[in-house]
C-alpha positions in Angstrom: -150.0 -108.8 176.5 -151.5 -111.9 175.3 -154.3 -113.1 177.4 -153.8 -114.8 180.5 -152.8 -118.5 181.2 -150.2 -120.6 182.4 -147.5 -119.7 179.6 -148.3 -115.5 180.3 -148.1 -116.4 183.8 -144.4 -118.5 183.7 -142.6 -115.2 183.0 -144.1 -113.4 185.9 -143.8 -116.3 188.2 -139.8 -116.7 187.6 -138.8 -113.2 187.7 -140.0 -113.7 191.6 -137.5 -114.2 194.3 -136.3 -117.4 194.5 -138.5 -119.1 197.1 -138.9 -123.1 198.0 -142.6 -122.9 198.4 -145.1 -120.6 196.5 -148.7 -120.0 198.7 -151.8 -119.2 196.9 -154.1 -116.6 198.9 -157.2 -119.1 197.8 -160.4 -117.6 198.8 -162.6 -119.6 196.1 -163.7 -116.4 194.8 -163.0 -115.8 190.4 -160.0 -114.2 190.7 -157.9 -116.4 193.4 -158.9 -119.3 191.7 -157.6 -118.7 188.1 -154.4 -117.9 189.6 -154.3 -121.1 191.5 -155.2 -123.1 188.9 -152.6 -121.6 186.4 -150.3 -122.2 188.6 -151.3 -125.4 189.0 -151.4 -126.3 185.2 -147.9 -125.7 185.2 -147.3 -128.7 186.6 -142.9 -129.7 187.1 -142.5 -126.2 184.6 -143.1 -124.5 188.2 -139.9 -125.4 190.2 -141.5 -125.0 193.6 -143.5 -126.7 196.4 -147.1 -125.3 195.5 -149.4 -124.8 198.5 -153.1 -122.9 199.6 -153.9 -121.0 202.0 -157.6 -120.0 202.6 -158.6 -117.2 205.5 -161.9 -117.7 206.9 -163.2 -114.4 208.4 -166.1 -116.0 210.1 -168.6 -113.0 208.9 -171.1 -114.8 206.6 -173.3 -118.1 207.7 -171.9 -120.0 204.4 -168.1 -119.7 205.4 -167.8 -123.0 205.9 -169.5 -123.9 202.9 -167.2 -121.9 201.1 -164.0 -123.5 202.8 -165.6 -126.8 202.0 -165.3 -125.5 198.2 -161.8 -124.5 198.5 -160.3 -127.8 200.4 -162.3 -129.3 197.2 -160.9 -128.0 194.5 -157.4 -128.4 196.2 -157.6 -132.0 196.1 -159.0 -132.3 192.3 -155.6 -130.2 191.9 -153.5 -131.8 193.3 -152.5 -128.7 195.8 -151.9 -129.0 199.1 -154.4 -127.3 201.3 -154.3 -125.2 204.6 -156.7 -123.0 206.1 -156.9 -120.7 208.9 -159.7 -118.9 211.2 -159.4 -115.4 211.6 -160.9 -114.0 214.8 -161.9 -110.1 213.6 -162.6 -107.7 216.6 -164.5 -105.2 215.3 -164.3 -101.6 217.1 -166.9 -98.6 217.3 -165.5 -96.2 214.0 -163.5 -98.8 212.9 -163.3 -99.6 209.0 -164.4 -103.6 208.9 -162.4 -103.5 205.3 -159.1 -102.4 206.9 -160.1 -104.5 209.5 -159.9 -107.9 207.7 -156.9 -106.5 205.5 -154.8 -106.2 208.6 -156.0 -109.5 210.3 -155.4 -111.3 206.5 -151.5 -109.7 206.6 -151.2 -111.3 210.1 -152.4 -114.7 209.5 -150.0 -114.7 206.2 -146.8 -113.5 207.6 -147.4 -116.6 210.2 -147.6 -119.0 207.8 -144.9 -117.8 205.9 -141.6 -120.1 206.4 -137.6 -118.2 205.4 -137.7 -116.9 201.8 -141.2 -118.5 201.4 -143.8 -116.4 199.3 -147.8 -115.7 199.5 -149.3 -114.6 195.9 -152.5 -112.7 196.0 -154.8 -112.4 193.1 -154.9 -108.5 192.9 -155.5 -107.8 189.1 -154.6 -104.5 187.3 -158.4 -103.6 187.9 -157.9 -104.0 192.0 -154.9 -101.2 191.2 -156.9 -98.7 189.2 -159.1 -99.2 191.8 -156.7 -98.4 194.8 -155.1 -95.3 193.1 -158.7 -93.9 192.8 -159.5 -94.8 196.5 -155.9 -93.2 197.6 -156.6 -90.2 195.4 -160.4 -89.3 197.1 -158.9 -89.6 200.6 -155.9 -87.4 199.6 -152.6 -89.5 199.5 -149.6 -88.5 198.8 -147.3 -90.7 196.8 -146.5 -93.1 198.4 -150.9 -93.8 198.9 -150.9 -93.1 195.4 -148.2 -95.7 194.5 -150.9 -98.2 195.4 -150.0 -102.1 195.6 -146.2 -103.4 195.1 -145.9 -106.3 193.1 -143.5 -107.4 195.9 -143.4 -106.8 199.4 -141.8 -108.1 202.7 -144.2 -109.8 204.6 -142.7 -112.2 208.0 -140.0 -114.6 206.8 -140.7 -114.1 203.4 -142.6 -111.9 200.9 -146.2 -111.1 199.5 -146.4 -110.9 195.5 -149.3 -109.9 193.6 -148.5 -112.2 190.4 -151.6 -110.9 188.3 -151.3 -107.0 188.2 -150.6 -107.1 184.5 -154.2 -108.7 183.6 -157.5 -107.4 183.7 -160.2 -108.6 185.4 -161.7 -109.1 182.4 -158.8 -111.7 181.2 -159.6 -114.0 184.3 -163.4 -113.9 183.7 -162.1 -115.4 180.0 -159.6 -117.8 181.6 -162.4 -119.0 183.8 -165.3 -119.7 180.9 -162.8 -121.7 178.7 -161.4 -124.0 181.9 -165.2 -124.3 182.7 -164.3 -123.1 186.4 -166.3 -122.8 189.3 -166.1 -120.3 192.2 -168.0 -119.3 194.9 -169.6 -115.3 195.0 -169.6 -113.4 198.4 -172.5 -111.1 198.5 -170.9 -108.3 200.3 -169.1 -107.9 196.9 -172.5 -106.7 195.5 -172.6 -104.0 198.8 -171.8 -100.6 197.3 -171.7 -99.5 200.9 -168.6 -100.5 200.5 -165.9 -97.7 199.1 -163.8 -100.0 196.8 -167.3 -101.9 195.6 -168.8 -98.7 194.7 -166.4 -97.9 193.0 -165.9 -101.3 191.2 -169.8 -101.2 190.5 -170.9 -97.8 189.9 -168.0 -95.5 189.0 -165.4 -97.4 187.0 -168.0 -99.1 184.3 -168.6 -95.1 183.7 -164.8 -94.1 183.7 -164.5 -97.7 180.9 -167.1 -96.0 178.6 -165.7 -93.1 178.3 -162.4 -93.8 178.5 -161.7 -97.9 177.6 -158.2 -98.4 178.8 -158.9 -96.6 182.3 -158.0 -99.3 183.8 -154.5 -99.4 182.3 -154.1 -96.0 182.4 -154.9 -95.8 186.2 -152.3 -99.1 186.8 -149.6 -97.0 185.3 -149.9 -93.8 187.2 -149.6 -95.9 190.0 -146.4 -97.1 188.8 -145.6 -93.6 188.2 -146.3 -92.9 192.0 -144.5 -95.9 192.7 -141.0 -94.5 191.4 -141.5 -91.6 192.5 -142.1 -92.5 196.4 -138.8 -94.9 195.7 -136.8 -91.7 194.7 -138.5 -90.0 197.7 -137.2 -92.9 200.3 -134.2 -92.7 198.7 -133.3 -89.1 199.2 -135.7 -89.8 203.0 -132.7 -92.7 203.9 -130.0 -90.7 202.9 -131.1 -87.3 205.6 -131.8 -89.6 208.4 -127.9 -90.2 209.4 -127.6 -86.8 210.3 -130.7 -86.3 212.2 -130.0 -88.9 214.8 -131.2 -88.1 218.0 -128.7 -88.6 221.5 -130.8 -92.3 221.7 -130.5 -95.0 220.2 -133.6 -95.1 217.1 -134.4 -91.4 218.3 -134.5 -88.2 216.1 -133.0 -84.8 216.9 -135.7 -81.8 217.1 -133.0 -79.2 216.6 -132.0 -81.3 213.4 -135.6 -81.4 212.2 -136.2 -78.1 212.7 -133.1 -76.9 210.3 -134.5 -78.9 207.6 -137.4 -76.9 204.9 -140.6 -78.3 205.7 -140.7 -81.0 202.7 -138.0 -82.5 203.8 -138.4 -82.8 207.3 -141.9 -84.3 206.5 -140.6 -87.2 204.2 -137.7 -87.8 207.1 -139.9 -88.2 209.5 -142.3 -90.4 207.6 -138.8 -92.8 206.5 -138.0 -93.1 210.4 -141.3 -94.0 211.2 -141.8 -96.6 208.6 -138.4 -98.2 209.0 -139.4 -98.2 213.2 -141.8 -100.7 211.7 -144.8 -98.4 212.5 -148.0 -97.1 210.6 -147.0 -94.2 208.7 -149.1 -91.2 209.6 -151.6 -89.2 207.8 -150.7 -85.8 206.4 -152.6 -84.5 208.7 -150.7 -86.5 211.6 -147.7 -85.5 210.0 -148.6 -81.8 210.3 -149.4 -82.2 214.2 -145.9 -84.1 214.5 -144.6 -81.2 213.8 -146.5 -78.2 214.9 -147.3 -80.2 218.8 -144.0 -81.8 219.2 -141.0 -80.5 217.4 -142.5 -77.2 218.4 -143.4 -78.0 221.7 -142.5 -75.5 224.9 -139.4 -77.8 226.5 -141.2 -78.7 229.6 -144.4 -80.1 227.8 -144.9 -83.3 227.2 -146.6 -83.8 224.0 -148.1 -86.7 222.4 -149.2 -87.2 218.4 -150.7 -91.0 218.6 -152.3 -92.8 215.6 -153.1 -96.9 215.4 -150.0 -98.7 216.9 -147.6 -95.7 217.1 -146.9 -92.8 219.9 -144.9 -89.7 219.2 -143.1 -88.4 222.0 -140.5 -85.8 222.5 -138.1 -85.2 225.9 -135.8 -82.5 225.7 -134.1 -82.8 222.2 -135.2 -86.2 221.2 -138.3 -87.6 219.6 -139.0 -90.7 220.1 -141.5 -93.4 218.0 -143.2 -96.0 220.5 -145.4 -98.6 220.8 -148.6 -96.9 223.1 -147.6 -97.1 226.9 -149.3 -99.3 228.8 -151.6 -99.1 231.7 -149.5 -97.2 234.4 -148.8 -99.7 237.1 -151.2 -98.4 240.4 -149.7 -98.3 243.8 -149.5 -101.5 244.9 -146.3 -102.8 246.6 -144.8 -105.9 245.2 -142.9 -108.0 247.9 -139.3 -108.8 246.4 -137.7 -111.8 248.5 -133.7 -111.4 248.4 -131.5 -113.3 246.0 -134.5 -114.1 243.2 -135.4 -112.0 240.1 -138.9 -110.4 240.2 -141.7 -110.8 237.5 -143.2 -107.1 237.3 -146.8 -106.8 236.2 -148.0 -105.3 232.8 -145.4 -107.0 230.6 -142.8 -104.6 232.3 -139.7 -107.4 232.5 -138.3 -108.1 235.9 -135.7 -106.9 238.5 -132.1 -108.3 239.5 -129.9 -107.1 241.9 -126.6 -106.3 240.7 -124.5 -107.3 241.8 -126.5 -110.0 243.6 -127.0 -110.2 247.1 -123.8 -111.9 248.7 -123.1 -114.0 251.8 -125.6 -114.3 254.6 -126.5 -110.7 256.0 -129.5 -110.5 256.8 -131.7 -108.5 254.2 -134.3 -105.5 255.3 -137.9 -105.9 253.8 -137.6 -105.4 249.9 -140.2 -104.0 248.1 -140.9 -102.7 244.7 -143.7 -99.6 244.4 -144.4 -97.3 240.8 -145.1 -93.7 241.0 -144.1 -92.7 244.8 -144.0 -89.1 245.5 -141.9 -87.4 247.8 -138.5 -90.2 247.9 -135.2 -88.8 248.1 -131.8 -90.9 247.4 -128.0 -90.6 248.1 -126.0 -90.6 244.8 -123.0 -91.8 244.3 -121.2 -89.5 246.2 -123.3 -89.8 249.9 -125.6 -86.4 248.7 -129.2 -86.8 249.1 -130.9 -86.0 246.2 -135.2 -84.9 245.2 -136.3 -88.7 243.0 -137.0 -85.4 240.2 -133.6 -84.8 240.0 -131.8 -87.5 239.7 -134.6 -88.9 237.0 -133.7 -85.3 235.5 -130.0 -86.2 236.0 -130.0 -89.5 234.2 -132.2 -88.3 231.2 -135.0 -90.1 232.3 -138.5 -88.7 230.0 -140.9 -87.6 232.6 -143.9 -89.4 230.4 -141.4 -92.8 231.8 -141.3 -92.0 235.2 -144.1 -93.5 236.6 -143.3 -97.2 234.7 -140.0 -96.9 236.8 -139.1 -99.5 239.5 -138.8 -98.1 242.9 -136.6 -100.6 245.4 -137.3 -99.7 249.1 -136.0 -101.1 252.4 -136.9 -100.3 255.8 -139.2 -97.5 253.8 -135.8 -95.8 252.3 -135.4 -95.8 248.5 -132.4 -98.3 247.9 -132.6 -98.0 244.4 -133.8 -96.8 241.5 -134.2 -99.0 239.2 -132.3 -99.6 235.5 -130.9 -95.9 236.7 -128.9 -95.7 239.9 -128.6 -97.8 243.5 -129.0 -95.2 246.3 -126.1 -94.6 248.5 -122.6 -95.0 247.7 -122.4 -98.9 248.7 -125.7 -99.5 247.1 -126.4 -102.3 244.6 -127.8 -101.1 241.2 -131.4 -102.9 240.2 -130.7 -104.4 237.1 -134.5 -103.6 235.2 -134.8 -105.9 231.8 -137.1 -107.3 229.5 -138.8 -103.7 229.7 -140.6 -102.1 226.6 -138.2 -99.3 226.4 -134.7 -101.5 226.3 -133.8 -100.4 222.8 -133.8 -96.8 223.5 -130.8 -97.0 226.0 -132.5 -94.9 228.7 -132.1 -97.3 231.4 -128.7 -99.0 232.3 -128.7 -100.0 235.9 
């Protein structure tokens, strides 16, 4: 490829989805700013709204300094300039460079308006890079498949532009424009997994072998259509492994399938839940804790974001459950909806109350042992069973509303109304409305 610059850049650039605004992930670093200043050469040959964007992680005392640079070289461009503060929360064990990638995703897919795309400065020395990193911590294909050129990210899409250039192509680009850029020391910290190898492992890998670099990139893309074919045949097995609720997976189903396959279903239904996808070794717990779980266990396989739960034949992929609600008893004044707490939606009656009888003390308790309520039919029934009856997980229980009057269960609530003339407590809003558990 001839070296980089505007013209080697036009032919990348217009093979991207069409878009009416192209972002530039401008840091001020080397990398970020030859792309944004190609791009910016271009000038009406690029038939888009141009823009930067520049994420300030608020970790080094000359940030601002640095986003001074940035908004400067913006205006002697000509480029429209935004910026944004991210606000990192750094946890005990937790990786600070998986850290900031995550908080960086977030802040772009906000920005991102329909169709709009965000181009990141990853060069084909960032993807030997990643396929090295992804190989020491044992990935499997789809790890090894590295970075995408294109990706969905919010309303739009993510596109790493440069992964055809080495780094050593910008550093060129950059001496003959004259550019100037700013250097963040952590880059220098081989503490740091991705700069130790950048500093002490690939200038080895280079003298021995000169094209590493482009011989890394392309077993990536090697990975890369192979994890395609692997969705692929993923996608196509999930239609008959549908569990009885809605987004759910069957355990019987699973279980029928050789073990590859039921590993690279299960990691298709998670990913397309818009979840993390597990580890291997997560995987291998998925399915040794709760596809082979006794029936009456409840088991749990949790990793950042993402529960796995089974009840009876289903599994189920969830966000983690909340706090359980403690014993307090809300109040519920007839006729108005009420606001439960922890973000669990609200309570109508249905049908709502009519005329002027005068109502009994409502109110609305979590987790009460001992209740028993007439079914449909007048027979008084254990709380247990008729949770058992309506397929109710017991792992959901306790987040159910209970509706009491005069101290007698009235109703249940999202499952039944208690008693024969008994309204039904319409429950909404709740975490778990997709799964079409509860329908009161």
């Amino acid at each position: 490829m001839a070296r980089f610059g505007p013209d080697t850049l036009l032919p990348v650039l217009a093979a991207l989805p069409p878009t009416p605004r192209l972002w530039i992930a401008y840091s001020g670093g080397l990398d970020s700013h030859c792309l944004l200043h190609a791009c910016a050469s271009l000038g009406t040959r690029l038939p888009v709204s141009l823009g930067a964007i520049h994420l300030d992680h608020g970790l080094h005392p000359l940030a601002p300094v640095w986003s001074e640079h940035c908004r400067q070289v913006c205006a002697a461009l000509g480029v429209p300039y935004a910026q944004r503060h991210l606000k990192l929360q750094r946890r005990p064990g937790a990786s600070l460079e998986a850290l900031a990638r995550s908080a960086r995703r977030r802040a772009l897919a906000t920005l991102l308006g329909p169709a709009e795309l965000v181009a990141t400065a990853q060069h084909r020395d960032d993807q030997a890079e990643t396929l090295l990193l992804a190989l020491l911590r044992g990935g499997g294909v789809h790890g090894l498949a590295s970075m995408p050129a294109i990706m969905p990210l919010g309303a739009g899409f993510l596109v790493r532009p440069l992964l055809g250039f080495d780094r050593a192509d910008l550093r060129d680009y950059a001496a003959r424009h004259a550019l100037t850029w700013v250097e963040d020391p952590s880059n220098a910290d081989t503490g740091f997994d991705r700069n130790y190898l950048r500093g002490r492992v690939m200038p080895l890998l280079r003298a021995r072998w000169p094209a590493a670099a482009a011989t890394l990139a392309r077993g990536a893309r090697h990975c890369a259509d192979a994890a395609a074919l692997i969705d692929e045949a993923a996608e196509a097995l999930l239609p008959a492994l549908a569990g009885s609720r809605p987004g759910t997976l069957s355990v019987a189903a699973l279980l029928a399938l050789p073990d590859p396959k039921r590993r690279i279903a299960l990691r298709r239904w998670v990913g397309a839940l818009g979840f993390l996808t597990p580890s291997a070794d997560r995987l291998g717990r998925v399915v040794d804790e709760v596809l082979c779980a006794r029936g009456d266990a409840e088991p749990l396989v949790a990793w950042r974001g993402c529960e796995i739960r089974r009840y009876r034949d289903d599994v189920f992929a969830l966000s983690p459950l909340p706090p359980r609600p403690d014993e307090t008893i809300l109040p519920w004044p007839g006729g108005a909806a009420l606001q439960l707490p922890g973000g669990l939606g609200e309570l109508h009656w249905r049908p709502p109350d009519l005329g002027s009888r005068a109502l009994a003390p409502r109110i609305v308790g979590f987790g009460l042992q001992g209740l028993r309520c007439r079914d449909s039919a007048g027979h008084r029934r254990r709380l247990k069973q008729l949770f058992q009856a309506a397929g109710v997980p017991g792992w959901l229980r306790p987040y159910v509303p209970l509706v009491l009057e005069a101290g007698a269960l009235r109703a249940v609530a999202g499952v039944s109304g208690c008693g024969p003339d008994a309204p039904a407590a319409h429950w909404s809003g709740h975490p778990w409305q997709g799964f079409g558990i509860f329908t009161g």
